[in-house]
C-alpha positions as CSV (number, residue, x, y, z in Angstrom):
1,X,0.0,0.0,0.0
2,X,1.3,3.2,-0.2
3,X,1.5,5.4,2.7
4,X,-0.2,8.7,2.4
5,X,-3.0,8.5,5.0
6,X,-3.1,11.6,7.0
7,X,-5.1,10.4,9.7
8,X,-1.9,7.3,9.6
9,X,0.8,9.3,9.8
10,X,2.7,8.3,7.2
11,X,4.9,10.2,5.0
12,X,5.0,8.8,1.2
13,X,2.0,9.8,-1.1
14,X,1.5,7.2,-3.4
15,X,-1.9,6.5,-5.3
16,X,-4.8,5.4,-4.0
17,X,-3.1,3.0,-1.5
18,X,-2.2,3.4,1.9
19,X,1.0,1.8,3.7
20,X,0.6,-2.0,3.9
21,X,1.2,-3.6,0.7
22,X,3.3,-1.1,-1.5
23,X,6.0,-3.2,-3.5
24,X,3.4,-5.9,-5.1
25,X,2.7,-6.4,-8.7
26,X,1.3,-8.9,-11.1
27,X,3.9,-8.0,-13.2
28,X,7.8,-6.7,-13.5
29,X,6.6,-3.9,-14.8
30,X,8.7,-0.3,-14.7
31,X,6.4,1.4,-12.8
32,X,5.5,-1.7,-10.4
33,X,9.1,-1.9,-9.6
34,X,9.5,2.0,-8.9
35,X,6.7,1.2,-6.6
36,X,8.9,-1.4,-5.0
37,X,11.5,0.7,-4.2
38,X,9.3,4.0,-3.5
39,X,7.6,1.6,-0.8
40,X,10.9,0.2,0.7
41,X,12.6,3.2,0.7
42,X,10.0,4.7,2.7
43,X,10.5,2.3,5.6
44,X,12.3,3.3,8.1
45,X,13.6,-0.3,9.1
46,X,14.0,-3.4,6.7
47,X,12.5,-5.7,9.0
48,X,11.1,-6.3,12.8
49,X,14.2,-7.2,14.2
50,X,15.8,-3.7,13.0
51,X,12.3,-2.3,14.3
52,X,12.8,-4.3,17.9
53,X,16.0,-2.9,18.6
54,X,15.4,0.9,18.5
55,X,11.3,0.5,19.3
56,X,10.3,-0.6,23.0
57,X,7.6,-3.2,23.0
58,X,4.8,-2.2,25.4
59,X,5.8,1.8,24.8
60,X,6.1,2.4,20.8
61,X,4.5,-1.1,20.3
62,X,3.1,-4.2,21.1
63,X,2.0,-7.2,19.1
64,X,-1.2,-9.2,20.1
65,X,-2.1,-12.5,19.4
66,X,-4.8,-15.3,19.9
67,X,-4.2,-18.8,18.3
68,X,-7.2,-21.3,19.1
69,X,-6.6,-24.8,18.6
70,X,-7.2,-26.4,15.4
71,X,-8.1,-22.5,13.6
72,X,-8.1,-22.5,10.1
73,X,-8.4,-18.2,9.5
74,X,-6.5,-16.2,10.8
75,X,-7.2,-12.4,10.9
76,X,-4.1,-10.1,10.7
77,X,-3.5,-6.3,11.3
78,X,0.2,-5.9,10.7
79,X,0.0,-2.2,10.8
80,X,-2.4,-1.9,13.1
81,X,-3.2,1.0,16.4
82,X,-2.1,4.4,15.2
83,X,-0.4,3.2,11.9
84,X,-3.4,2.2,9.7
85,X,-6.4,2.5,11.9
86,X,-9.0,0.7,12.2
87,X,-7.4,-2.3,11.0
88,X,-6.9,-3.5,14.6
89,X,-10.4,-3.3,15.5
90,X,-12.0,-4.7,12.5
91,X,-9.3,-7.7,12.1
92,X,-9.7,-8.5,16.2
93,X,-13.7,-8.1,15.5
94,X,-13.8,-10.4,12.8
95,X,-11.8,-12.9,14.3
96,X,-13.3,-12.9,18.1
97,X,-17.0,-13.6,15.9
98,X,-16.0,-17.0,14.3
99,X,-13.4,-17.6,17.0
100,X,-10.6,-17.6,14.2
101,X,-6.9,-16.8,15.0
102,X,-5.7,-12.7,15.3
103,X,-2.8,-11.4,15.3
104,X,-2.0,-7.5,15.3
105,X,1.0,-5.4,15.6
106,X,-0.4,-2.6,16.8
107,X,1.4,1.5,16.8
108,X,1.2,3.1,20.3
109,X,2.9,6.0,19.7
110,X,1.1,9.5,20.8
111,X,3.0,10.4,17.1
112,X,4.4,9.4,14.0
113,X,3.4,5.4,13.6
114,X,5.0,5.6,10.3
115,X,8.4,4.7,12.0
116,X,6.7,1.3,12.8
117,X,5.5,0.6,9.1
118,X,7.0,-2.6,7.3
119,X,5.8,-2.7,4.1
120,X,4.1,-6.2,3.7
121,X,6.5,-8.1,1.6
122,X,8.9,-7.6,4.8
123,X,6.7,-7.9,7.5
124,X,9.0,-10.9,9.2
125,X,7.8,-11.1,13.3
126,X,8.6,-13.9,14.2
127,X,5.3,-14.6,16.1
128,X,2.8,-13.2,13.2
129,X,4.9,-16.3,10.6
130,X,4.7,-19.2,13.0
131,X,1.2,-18.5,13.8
132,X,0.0,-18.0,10.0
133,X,2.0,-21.4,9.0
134,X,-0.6,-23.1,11.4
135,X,-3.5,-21.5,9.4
136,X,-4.8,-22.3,5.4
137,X,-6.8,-19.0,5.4
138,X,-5.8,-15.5,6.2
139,X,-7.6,-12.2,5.8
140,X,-5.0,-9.4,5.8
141,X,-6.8,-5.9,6.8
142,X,-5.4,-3.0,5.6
143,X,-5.9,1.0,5.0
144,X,-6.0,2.5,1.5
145,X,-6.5,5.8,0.7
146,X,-9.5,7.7,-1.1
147,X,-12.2,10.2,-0.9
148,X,-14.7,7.5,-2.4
149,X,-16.1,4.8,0.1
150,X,-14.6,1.6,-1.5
151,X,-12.9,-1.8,-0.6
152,X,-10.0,-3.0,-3.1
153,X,-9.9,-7.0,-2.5
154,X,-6.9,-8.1,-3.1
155,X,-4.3,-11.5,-2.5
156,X,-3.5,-14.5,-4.1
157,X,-6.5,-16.6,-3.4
158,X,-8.8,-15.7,-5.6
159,X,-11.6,-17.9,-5.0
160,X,-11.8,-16.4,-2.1
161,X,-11.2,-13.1,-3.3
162,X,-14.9,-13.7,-5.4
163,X,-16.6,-14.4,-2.7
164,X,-15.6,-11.9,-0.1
165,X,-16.4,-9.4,-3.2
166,X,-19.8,-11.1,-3.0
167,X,-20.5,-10.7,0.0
168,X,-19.6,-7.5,0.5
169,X,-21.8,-6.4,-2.8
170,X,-24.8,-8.1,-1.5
171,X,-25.0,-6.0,1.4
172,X,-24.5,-2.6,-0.4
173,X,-20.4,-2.0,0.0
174,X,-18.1,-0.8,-3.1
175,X,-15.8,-2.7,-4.1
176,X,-12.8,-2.7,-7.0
177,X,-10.3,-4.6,-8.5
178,X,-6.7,-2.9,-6.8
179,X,-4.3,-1.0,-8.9
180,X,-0.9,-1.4,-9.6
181,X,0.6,-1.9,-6.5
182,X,-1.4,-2.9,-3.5
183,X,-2.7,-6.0,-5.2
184,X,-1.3,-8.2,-2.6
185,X,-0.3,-10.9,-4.7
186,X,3.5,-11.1,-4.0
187,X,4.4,-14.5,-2.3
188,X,6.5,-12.9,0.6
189,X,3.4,-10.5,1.1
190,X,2.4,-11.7,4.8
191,X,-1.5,-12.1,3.8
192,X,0.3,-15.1,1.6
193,X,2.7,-17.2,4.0
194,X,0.0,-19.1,5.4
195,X,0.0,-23.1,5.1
196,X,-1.3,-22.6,1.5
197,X,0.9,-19.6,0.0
198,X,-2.1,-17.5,-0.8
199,X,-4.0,-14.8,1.5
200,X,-6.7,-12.6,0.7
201,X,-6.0,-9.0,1.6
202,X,-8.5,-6.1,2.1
203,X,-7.4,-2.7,1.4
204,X,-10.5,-0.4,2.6
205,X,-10.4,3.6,1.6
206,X,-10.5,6.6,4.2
207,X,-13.8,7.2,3.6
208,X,-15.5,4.3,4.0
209,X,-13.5,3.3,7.0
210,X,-14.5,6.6,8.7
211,X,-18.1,5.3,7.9
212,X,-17.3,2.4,10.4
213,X,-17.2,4.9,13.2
214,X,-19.9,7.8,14.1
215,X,-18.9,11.4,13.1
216,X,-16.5,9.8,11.0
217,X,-14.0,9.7,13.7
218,X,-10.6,7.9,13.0
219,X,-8.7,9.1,16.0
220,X,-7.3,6.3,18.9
221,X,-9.7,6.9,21.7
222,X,-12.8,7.3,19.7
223,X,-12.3,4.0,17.5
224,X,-11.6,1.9,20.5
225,X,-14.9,2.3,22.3
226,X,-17.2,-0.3,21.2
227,X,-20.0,1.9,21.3
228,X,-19.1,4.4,18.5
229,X,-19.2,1.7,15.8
230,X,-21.9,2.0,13.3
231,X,-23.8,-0.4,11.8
232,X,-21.9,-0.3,8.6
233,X,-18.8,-2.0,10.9
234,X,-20.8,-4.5,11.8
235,X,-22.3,-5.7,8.6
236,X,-19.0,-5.2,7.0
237,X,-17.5,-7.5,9.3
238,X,-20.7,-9.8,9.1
239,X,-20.2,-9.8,5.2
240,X,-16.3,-10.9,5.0
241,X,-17.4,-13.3,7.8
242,X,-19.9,-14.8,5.7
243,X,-18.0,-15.8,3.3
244,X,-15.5,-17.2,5.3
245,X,-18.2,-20.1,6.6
246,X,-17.5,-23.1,5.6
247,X,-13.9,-22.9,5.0
């Protein structure tokens, strides 16, 4: 994704997407690998164990994680809290309903989250891998960026892809094939090192996620009071659930 959400704090304005999944392509392409670099480049560390040595868990960080026995989903937020909010909420959400694995790494800092951004292709904590090896099925949430209220689906399990799109249609959400760059399909992208090698990913725009949330609200306090979620939160989580049944 690329990492121009204001409410994120991130620094690098790339198109449309936010900060998660900058660096994938369907193709080599000359403007897909510009992308790649644009979005490594932008990191401030190359991977957690960089991050862990100049961030303090439990102060600029902390990573959270529930791994029922036998799950087959997992749910993941890897730039989750103050980096790409509300993927935290949504992802732990979605994952307490079906009682499904979760995992978040999750940006405490009162400012400037972006310093805890990996881009997804090197999101390597050691505790997010060995828990998604366990699982066949992950949903990867993310924040893109946009004015128009829209969900880019994303990953390299497509069948899933379709149905999540679906679902998500039938109860009235946007959704749209992503653009260059934040298609998740890279096989190092973390939505994609389960026990299959394919993820779906789910890159939702500023303004629908701020329709999650009443008075559009995006800011740490407000989204993590249960009661300021609107119904459009919980049928969107309903909807990516739905399709999920049976799996």
């Amino acid at each position: 994704m690329n990492r121009a959400l204001p409410v994120l704090g991130l620094v690098l304005a790339l198109p449309l997407a936010a900060c998660g999944t900058a660096g994938e392509h369907r193709s080599a392409s000359p403007v897909a690998a510009q992308r790649t670099a644009a979005a490594e480049r932008a990191d401030k560390y190359r991977n957690y164990a960089e991050l862990s040595r100049r961030e303090k868990e439990g102060r600029d960080y902390r990573r959270v994680l529930r791994s029922p026995r036998n799950a087959r989903v997992a749910h993941i937020a890897v730039h989750g809290g103050g980096i790409e909010p509300p993927t935290t909420q949504l992802a732990d959400h979605a994952a307490a309903r079906r009682g499904d694995a979760y995992y978040s790494f999750v940006g405490l800092k009162k400012r400037g989250n972006s310093a805890l951004h990996l881009t997804s292709t090197r999101f390597d904590e050691p505790k997010a891998l060995k828990l998604l090896r366990g699982v066949k099925y992950t949903v990867s949430w993310h924040a893109a960026k946009g004015d128009r209220a829209v969900t880019y689906v994303g990953g390299r399990d497509t069948a899933l892809a379709r149905k999540v799109t679906a679902a998500l249609r039938a109860k009235g959400f946007a959704v749209a094939t992503p653009p260059d760059g934040i298609e998740g399909t890279h096989p190092k992208n973390i939505a994609n090192r389960n026990a299959r090698g394919k993820g779906l990913q789910l890159e939702i725009s500023t303004a629908q996620r701020k329709r999650f949330f009443r008075d559009g609200r995006l800011d740490a306090e407000w989204i993590n009071n249960p009661r300021n979620r609107t119904r459009a939160f919980q049928d969107y989580v309903k909807a990516v659930n739905s399709a999920l049944a049976g799996l």
